[in-house]
VMD Tcl script that builds the backbone (N, CA, C; Angstrom):
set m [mol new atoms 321]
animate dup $m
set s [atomselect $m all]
$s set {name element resname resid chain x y z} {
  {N N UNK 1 A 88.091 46.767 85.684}
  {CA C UNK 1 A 89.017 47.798 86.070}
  {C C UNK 1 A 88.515 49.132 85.536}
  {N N UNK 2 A 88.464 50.179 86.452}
  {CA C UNK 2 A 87.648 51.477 86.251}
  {C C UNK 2 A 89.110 52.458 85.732}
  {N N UNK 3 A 89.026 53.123 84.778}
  {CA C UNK 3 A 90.163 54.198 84.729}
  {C C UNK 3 A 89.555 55.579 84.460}
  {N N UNK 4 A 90.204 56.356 85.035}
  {CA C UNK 4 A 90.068 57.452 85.509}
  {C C UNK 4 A 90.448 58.774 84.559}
  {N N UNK 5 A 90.064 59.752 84.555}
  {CA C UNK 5 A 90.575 60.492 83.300}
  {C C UNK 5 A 90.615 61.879 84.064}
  {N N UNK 6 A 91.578 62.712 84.431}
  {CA C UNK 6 A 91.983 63.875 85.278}
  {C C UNK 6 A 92.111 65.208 83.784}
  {N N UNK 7 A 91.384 65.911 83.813}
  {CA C UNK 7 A 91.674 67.070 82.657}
  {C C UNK 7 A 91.840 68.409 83.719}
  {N N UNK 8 A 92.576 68.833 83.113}
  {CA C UNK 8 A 93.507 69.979 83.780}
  {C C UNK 8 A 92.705 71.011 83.730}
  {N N UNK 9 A 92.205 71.782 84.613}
  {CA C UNK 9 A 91.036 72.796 84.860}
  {C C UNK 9 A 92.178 74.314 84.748}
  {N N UNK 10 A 92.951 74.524 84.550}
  {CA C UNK 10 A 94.338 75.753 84.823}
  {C C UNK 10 A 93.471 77.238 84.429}
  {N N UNK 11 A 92.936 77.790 84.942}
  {CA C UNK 11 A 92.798 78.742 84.493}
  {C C UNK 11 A 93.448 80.001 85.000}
  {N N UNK 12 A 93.691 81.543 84.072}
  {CA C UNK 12 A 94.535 82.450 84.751}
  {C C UNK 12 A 93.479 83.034 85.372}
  {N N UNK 13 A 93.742 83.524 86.217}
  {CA C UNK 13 A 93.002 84.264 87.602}
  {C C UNK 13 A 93.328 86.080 87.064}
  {N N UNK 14 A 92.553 86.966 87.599}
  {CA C UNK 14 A 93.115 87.902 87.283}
  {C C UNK 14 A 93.220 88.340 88.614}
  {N N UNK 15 A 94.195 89.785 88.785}
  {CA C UNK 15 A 94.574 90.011 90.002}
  {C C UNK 15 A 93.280 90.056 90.666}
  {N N UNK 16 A 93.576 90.137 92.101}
  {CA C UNK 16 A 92.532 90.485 93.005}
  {C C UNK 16 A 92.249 92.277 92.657}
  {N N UNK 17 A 91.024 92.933 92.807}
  {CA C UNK 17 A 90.705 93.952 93.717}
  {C C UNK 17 A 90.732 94.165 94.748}
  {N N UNK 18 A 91.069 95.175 95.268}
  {CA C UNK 18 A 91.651 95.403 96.593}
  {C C UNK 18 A 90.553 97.198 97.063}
  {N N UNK 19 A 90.248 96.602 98.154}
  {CA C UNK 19 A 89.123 97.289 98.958}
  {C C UNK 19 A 90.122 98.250 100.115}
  {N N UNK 20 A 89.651 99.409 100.472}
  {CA C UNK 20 A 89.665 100.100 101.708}
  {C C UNK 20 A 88.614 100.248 102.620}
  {N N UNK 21 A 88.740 99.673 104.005}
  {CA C UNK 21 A 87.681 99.646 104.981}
  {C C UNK 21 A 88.373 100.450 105.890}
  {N N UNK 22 A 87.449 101.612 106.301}
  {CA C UNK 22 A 87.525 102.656 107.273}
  {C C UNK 22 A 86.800 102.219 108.769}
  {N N UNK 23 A 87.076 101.881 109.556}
  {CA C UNK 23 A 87.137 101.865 110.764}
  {C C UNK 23 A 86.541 102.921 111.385}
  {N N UNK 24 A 85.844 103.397 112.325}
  {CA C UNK 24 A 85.994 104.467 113.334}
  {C C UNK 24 A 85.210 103.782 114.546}
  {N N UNK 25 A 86.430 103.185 115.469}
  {CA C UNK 25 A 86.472 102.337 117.106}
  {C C UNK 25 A 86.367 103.400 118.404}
  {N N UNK 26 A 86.217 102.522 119.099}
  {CA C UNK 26 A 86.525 103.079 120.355}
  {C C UNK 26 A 87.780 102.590 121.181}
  {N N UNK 27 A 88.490 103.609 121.537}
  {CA C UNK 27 A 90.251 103.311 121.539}
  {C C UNK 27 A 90.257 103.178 122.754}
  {N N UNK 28 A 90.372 101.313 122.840}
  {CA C UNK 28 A 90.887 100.903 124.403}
  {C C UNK 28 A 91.355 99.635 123.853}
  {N N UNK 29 A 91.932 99.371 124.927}
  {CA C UNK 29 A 92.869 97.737 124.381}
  {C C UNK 29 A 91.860 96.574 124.490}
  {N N UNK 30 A 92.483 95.730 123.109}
  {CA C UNK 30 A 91.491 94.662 122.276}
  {C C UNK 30 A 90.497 95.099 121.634}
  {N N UNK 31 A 90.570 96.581 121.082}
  {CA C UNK 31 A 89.486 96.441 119.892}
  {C C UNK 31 A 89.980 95.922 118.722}
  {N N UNK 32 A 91.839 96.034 118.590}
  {CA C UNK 32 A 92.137 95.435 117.004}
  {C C UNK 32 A 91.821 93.786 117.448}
  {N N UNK 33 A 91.883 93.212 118.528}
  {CA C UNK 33 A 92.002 91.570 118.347}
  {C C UNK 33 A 90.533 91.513 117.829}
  {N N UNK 34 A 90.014 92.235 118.613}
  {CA C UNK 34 A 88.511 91.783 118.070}
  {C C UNK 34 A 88.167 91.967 116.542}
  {N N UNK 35 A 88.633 92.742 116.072}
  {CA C UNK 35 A 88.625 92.824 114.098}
  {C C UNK 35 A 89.454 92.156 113.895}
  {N N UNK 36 A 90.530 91.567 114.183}
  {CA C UNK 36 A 91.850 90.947 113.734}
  {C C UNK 36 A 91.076 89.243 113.661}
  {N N UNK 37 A 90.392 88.946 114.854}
  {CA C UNK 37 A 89.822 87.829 115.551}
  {C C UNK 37 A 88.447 87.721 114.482}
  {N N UNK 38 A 87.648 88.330 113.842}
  {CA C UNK 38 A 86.798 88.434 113.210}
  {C C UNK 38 A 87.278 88.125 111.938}
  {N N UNK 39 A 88.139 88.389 111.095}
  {CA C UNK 39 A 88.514 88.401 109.797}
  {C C UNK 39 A 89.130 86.645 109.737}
  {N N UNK 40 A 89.762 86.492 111.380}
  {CA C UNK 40 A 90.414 84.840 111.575}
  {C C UNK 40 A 89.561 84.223 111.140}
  {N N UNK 41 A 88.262 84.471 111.937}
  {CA C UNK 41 A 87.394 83.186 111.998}
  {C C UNK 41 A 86.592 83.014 110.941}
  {N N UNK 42 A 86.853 84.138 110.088}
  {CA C UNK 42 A 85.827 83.833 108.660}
  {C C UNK 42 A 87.324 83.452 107.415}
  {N N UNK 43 A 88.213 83.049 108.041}
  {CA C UNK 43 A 89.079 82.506 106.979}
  {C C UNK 43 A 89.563 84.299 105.931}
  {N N UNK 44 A 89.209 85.004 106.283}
  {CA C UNK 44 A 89.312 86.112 105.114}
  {C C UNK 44 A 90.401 86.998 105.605}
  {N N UNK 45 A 91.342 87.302 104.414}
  {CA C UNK 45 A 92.700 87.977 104.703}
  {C C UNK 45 A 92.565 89.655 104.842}
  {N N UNK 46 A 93.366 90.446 105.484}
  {CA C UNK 46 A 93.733 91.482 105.599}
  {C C UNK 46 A 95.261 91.624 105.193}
  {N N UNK 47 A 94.982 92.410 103.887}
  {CA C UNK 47 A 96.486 92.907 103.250}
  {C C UNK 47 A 97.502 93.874 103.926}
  {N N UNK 48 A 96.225 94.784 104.618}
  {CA C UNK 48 A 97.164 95.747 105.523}
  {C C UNK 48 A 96.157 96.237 106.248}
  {N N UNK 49 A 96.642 97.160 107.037}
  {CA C UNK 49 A 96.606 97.793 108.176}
  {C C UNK 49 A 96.657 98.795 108.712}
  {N N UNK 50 A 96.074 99.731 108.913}
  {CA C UNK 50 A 96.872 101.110 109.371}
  {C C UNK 50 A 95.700 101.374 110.677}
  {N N UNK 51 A 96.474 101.714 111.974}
  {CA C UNK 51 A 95.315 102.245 113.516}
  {C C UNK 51 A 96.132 103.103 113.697}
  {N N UNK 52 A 95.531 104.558 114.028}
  {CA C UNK 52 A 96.064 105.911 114.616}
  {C C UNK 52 A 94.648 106.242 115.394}
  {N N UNK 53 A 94.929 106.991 116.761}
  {CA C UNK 53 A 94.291 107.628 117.588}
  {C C UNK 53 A 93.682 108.901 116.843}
  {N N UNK 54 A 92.616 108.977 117.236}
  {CA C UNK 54 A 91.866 110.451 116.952}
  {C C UNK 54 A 91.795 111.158 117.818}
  {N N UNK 55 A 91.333 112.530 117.209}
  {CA C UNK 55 A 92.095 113.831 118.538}
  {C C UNK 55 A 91.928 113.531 119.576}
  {N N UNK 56 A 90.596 113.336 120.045}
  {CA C UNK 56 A 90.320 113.159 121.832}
  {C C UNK 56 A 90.800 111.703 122.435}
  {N N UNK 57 A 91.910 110.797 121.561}
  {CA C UNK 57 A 92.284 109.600 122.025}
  {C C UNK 57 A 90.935 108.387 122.355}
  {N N UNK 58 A 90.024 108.852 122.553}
  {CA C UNK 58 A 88.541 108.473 122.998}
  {C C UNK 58 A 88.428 106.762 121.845}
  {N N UNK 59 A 88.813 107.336 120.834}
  {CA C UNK 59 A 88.392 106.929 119.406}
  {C C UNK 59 A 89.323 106.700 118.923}
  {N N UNK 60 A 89.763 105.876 117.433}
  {CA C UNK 60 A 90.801 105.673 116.831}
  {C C UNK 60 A 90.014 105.216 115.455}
  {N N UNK 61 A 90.781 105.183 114.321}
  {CA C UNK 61 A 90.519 105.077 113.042}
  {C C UNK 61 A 91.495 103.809 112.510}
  {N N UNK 62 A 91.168 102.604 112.117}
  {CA C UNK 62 A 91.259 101.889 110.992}
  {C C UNK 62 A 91.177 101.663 109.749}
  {N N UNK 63 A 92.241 101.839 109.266}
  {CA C UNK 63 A 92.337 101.034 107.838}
  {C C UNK 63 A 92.612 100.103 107.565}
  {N N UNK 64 A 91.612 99.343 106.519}
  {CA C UNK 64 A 92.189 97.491 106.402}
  {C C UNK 64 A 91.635 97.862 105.102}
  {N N UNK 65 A 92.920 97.132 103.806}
  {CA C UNK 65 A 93.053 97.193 102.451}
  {C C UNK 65 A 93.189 95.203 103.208}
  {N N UNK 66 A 91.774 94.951 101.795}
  {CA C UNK 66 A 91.140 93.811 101.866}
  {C C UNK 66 A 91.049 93.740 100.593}
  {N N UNK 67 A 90.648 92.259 100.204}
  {CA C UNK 67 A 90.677 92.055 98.384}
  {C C UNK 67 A 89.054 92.234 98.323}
  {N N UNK 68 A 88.754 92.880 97.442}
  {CA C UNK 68 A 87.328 92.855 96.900}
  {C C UNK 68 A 86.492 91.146 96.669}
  {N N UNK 69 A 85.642 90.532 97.336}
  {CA C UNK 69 A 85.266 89.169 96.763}
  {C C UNK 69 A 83.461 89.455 97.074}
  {N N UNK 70 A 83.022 88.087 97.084}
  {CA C UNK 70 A 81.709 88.294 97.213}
  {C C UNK 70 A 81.452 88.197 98.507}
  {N N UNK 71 A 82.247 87.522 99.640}
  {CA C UNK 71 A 81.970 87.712 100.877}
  {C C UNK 71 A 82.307 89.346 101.729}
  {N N UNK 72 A 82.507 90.249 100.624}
  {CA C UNK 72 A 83.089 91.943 101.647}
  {C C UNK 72 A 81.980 91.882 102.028}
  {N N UNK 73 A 80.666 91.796 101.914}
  {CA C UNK 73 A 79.447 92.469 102.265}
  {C C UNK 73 A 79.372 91.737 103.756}
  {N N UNK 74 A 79.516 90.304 103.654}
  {CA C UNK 74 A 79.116 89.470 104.782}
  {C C UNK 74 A 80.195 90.246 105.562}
  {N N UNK 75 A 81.291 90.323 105.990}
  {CA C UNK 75 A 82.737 90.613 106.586}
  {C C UNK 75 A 81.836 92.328 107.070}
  {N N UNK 76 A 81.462 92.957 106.210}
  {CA C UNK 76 A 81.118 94.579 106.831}
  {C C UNK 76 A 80.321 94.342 107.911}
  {N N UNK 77 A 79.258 93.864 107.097}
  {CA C UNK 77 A 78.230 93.558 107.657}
  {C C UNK 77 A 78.187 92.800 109.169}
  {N N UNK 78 A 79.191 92.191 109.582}
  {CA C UNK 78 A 79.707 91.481 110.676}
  {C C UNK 78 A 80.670 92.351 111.841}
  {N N UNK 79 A 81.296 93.118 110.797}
  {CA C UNK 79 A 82.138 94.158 111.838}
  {C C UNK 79 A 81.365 95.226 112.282}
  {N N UNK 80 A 80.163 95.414 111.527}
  {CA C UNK 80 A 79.008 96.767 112.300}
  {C C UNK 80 A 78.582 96.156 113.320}
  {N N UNK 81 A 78.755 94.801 113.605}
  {CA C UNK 81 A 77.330 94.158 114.643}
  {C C UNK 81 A 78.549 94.426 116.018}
  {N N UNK 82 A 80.014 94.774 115.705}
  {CA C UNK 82 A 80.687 94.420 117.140}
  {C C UNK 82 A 80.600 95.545 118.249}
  {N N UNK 83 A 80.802 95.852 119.203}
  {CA C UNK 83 A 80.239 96.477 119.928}
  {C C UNK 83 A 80.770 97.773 119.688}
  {N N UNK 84 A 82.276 97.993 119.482}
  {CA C UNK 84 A 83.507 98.951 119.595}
  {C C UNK 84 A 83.806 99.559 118.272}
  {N N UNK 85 A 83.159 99.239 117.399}
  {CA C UNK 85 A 82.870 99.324 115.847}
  {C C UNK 85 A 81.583 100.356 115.701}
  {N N UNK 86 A 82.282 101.835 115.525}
  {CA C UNK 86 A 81.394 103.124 115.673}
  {C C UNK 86 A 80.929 103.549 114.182}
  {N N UNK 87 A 81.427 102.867 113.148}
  {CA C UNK 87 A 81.680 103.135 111.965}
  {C C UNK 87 A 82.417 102.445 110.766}
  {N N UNK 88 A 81.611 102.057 109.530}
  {CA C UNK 88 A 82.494 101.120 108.391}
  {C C UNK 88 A 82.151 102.112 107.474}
  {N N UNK 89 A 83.369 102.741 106.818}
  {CA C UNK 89 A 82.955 103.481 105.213}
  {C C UNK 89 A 83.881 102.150 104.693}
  {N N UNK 90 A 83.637 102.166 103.063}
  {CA C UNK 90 A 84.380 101.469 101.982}
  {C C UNK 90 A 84.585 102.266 100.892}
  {N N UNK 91 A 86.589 102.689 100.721}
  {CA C UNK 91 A 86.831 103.243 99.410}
  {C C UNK 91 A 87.306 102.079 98.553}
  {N N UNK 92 A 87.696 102.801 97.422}
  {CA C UNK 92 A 88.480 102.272 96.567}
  {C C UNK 92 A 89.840 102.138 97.296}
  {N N UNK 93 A 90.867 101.778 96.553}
  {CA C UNK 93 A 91.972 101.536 97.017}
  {C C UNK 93 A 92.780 103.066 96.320}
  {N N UNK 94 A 91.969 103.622 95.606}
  {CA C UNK 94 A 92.770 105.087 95.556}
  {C C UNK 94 A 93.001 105.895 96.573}
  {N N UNK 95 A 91.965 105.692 97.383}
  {CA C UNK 95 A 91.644 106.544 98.839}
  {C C UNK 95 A 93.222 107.083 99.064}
  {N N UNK 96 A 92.962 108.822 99.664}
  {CA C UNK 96 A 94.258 108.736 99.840}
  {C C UNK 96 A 95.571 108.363 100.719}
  {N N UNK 97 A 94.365 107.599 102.102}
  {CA C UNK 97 A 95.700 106.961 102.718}
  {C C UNK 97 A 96.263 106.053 102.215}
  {N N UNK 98 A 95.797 105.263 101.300}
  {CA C UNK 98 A 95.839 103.829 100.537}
  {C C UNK 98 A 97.322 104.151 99.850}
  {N N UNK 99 A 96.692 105.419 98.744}
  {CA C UNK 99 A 98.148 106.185 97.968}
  {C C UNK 99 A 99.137 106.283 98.588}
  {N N UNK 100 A 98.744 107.506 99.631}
  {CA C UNK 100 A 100.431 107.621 100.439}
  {C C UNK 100 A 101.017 106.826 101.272}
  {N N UNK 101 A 100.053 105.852 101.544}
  {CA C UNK 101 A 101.241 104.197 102.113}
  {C C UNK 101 A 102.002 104.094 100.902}
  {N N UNK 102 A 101.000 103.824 100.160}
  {CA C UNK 102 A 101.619 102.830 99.142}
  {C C UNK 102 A 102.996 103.517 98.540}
  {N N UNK 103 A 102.996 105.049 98.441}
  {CA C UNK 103 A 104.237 105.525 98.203}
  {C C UNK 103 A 105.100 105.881 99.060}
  {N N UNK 104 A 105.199 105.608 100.525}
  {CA C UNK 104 A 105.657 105.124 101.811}
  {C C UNK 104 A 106.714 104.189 101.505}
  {N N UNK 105 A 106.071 103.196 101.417}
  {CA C UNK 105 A 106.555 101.842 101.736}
  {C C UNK 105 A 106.974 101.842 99.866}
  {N N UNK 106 A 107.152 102.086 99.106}
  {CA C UNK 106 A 107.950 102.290 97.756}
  {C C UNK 106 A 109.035 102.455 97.913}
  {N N UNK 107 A 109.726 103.703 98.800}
  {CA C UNK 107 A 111.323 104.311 98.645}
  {C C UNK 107 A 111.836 103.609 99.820}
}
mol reanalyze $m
mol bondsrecalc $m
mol representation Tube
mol addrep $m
C-alpha cells in the first residue's frame, strides 16, 4: 500500500501590475472583435477598455489596462501583426487616461 503525502504549496501572490496599451486602429466595424478575439484566444485578460474616434473618424484610439506578466511582449507583439492595428505604445498605468477613469468611475 503506497501513501501519499500532499504539502501545502500556499503562497501570497502580490498584486498584479497593471499595463496601459494604446491602440491607434482603423475605425470600421470589427476592429474591437478582432483585439477582443485576440486576447480570447491567448487565454489573457483585459481589465478595461476605453475606444473613442479620432478627429477624421478614419481612425480610433484604444485603451486596454492589462496586468503586466511575461506574456505582454508575446500579446503586443501579436496585435502589431493585425492588419487594422496602426499602432501599440505601452504606459504605465499612471498614464493620464488610466488616472482620470480611474477617478471617473470612483464618485
Amino acid at each position: 500500500m503506497q501513501t501519499f503525502e500532499h504539502k501545502s504549496t500556499t503562497s501570497i501572490q502580490s498584486p498584479p501590475c497593471h499595463t496601459i496599451l494604446e491602440l491607434t486602429v482603423t475605425n470600421h466595424p470589427g476592429v474591437m472583435s478582432h483585439v477582443c478575439g485576440l486576447f480570447s484566444r491567448r487565454a489573457y485578460n483585459m481589465e478595461g477598455i476605453l475606444c473613442v474616434p479620432l478627429g477624421n473618424d478614419q481612425q480610433s484610439r484604444i485603451w486596454l489596462r492589462v496586468n503586466e506578466e511575461e506574456r505582454l511582449a508575446q500579446i503586443i507583439a501579436q496585435l502589431q501583426k493585425l492588419e487594422d492595428i496602426l499602432k501599440v505604445r505601452c504606459h504605465g498605468v499612471e498614464h493620464e487616461v488610466s488616472v482620470q477613469l480611474t477617478e471617473f468611475f470612483r464618485e
